[in-house]
Structures are given as C-alpha cells and as structure tokens.
DRENDO-1510 file (C-alpha; in Angstrom, 1 decimal, always signed):
<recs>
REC; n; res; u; v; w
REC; 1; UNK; +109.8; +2.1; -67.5 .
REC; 2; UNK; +110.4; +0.8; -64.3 .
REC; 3; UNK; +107.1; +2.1; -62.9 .
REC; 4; UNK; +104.5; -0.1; -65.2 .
REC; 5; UNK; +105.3; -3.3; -63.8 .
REC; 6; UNK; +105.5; -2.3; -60.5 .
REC; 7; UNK; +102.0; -1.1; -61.2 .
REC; 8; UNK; +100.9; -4.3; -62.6 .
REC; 9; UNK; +102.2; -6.6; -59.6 .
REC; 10; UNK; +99.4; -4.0; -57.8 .
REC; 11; UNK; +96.7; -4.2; -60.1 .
REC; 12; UNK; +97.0; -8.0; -59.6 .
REC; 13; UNK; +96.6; -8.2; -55.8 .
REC; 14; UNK; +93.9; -5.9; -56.1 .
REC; 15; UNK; +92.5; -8.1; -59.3 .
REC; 16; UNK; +92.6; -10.9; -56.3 .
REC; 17; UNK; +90.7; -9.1; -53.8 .
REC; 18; UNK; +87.0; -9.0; -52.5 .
REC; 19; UNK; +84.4; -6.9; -54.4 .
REC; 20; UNK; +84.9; -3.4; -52.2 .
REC; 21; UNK; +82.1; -1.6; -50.4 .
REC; 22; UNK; +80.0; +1.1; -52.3 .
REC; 23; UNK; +82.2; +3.9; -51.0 .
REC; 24; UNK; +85.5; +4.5; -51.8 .
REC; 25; UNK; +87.6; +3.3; -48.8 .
REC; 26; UNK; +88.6; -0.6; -49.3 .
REC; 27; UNK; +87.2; -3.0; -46.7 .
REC; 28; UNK; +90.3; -3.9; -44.4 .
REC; 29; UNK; +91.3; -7.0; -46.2 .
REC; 30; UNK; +91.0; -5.2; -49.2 .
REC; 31; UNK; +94.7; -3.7; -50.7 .
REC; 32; UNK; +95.0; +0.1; -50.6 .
REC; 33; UNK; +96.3; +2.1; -53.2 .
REC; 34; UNK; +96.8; +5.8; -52.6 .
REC; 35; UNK; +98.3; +8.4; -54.5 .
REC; 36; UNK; +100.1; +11.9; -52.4 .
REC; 37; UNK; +100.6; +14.7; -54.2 .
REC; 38; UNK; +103.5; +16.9; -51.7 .
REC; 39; UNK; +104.1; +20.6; -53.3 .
REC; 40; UNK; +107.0; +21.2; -53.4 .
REC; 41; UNK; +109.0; +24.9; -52.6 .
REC; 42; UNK; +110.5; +25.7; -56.0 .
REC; 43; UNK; +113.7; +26.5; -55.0 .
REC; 44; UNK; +116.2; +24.4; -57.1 .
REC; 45; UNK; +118.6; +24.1; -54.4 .
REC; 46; UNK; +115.2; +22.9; -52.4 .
REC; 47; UNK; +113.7; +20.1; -54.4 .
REC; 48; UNK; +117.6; +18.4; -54.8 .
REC; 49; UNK; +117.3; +18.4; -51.2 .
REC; 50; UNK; +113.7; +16.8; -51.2 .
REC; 51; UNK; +114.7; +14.2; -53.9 .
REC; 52; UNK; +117.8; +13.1; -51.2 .
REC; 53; UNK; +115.1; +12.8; -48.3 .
REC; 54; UNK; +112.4; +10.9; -50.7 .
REC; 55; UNK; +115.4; +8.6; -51.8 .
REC; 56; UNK; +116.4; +7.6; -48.3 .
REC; 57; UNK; +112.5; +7.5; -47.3 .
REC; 58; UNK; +111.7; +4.9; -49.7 .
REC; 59; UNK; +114.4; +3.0; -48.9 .
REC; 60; UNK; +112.9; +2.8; -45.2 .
REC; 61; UNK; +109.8; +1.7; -46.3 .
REC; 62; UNK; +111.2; -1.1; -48.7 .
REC; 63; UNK; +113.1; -2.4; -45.7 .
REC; 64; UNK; +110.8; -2.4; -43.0 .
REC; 65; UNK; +107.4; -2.0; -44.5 .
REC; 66; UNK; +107.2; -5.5; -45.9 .
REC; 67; UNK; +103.3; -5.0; -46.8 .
REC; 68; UNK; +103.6; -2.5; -48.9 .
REC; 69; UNK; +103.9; -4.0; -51.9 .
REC; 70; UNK; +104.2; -0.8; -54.1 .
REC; 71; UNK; +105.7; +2.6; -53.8 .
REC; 72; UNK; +107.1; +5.1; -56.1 .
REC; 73; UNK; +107.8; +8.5; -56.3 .
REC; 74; UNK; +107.4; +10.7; -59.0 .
REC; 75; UNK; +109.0; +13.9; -59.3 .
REC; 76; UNK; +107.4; +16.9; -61.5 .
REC; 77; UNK; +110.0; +19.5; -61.3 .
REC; 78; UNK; +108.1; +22.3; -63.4 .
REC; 79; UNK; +104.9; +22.3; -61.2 .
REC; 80; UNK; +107.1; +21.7; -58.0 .
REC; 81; UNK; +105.5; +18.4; -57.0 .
REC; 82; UNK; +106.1; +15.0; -55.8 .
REC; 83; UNK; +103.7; +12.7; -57.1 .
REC; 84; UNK; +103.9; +9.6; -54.9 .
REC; 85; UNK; +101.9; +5.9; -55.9 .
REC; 86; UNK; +101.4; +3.1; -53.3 .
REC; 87; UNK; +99.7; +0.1; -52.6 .
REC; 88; UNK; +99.5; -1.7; -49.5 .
REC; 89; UNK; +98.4; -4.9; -48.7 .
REC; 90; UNK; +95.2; -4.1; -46.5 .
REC; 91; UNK; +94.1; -1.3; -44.0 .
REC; 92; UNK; +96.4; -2.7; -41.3 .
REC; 93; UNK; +99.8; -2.3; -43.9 .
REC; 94; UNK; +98.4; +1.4; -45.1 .
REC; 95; UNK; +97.4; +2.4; -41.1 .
REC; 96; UNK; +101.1; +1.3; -40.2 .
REC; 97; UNK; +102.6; +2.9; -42.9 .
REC; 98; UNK; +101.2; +6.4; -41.6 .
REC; 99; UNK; +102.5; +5.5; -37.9 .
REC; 100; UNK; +106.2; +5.0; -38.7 .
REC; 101; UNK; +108.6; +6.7; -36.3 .
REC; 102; UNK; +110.8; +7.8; -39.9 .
REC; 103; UNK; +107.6; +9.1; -41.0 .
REC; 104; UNK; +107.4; +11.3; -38.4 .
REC; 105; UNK; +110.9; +12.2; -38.9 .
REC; 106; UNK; +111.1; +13.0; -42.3 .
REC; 107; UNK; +107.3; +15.8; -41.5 .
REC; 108; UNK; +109.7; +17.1; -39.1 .
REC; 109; UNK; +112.7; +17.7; -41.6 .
REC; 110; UNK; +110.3; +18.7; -44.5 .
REC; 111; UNK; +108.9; +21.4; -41.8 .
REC; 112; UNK; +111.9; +22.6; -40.5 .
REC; 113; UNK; +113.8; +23.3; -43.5 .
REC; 114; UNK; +110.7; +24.7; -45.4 .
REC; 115; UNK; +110.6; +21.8; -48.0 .
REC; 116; UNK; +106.7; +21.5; -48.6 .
REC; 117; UNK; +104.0; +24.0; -49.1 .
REC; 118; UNK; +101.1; +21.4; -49.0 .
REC; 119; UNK; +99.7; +18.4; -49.9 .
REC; 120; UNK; +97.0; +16.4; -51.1 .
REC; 121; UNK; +95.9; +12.6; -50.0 .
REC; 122; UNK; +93.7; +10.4; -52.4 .
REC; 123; UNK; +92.8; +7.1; -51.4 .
REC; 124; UNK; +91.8; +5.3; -54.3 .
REC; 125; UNK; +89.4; +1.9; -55.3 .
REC; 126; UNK; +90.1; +0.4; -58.5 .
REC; 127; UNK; +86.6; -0.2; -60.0 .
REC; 128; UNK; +87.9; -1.4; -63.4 .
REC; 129; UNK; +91.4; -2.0; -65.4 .
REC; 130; UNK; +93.9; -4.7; -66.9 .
REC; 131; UNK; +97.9; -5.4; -67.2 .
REC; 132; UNK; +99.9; -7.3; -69.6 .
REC; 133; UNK; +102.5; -9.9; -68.3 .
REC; 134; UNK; +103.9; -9.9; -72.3 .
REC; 135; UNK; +104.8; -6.2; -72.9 .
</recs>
C-alpha cells in the first residue's frame, strides 16, 4: 500500500525532531501531523464529485506546498467520509497550508454544491512509534 511508506518518510522527520511541549500542539520547529475527518453528503452522484475535487486539491498542494511532506486522502464510502492524513514540516508549513487561495476555493465549491455536512480537525503529537525501511 501506497500509504505506509508515505507514513514512514513522516514518522522519521518527526523521529528527528525536538522533544515536544507537554500539550499537544508541536513547538513551531516541530513537524505537524493532522488528521481531517470531512462528512461527506451520501449521495453517490455527490461523493464521485468530491473524489474529482480531492484529486485535483492534492495535486495543488504537492505542487506548491513544498513543506508538506505528507498528504493523503482516504475515502470511506459507507460512513460518507473523507479521512485525510498530513504532515507538515513545522507550524509555518501547516499555518500556510490553511491560508492557500485554492483552499479557499475548493470551501467555496464544497459549500456551494452541498458537498460536506461537517468536519472534524485533530492535530496530533506523536509520543511513541517505529517504521521499517525492509518491509
């Protein structure tokens, strides 16, 4: 799967930084790693539509987001959900991220065709874990 080593490459840059603080935002330097869970309308006709906009979303951010090092999205089509994972290099990478003018655009899309009913933001610390380069 393509997702694990993309996940590894992020577990090592976080393996590389500082200790973090007590709570659970990183310190600035430190990488981010979120994870955004969008709900989905369950219209079939809908989510094809939201799959199209995610596809050409992520192929923003991989062009002109050269700090985040990871981002995937995760479709789960029974519960209506996007599940997206990402990691960015430090506060000033995830902050930028949310600022983006096709950001913006693609809220205003999701909005005005009804695509979303919600959504949940975690932003996560790793406090423990491993990869494996050999697998």
């Amino acid at each position: 799967m393509r997702f694990f080593p993309i996940l590894a490459t992020a577990l090592a840059a976080l393996a590389a930084a500082a200790p973090a603080p007590e709570n659970n935002t990183p310190a600035p330097h430190e990488p981010f790693l979120i994870t955004k869970i969008i709900h989905l309308t369950d219209e079939p006709h809908k989510i094809e539509r939201n799959v199209e906009l995610a596809k050409e979303y992520v192929h923003k951010v991989a062009e002109q987001e050269p700090d985040t090092l990871v981002f995937d999205v995760f479709l789960d089509k029974e519960a209506a959900k996007f599940i997206i994972f990402a990691a960015f290099k430090d506060q000033h990478a995830f902050e930028h991220h949310f600022e983006t003018h096709y950001l913006e655009e693609l809220i205003q899309i999701l909005d005005h065709e009804h695509l979303r009913d919600g959504k949940e933001l975690f932003v996560l610390k790793q406090i423990t874990g491993f990869h494996r380069d050999d697998y």
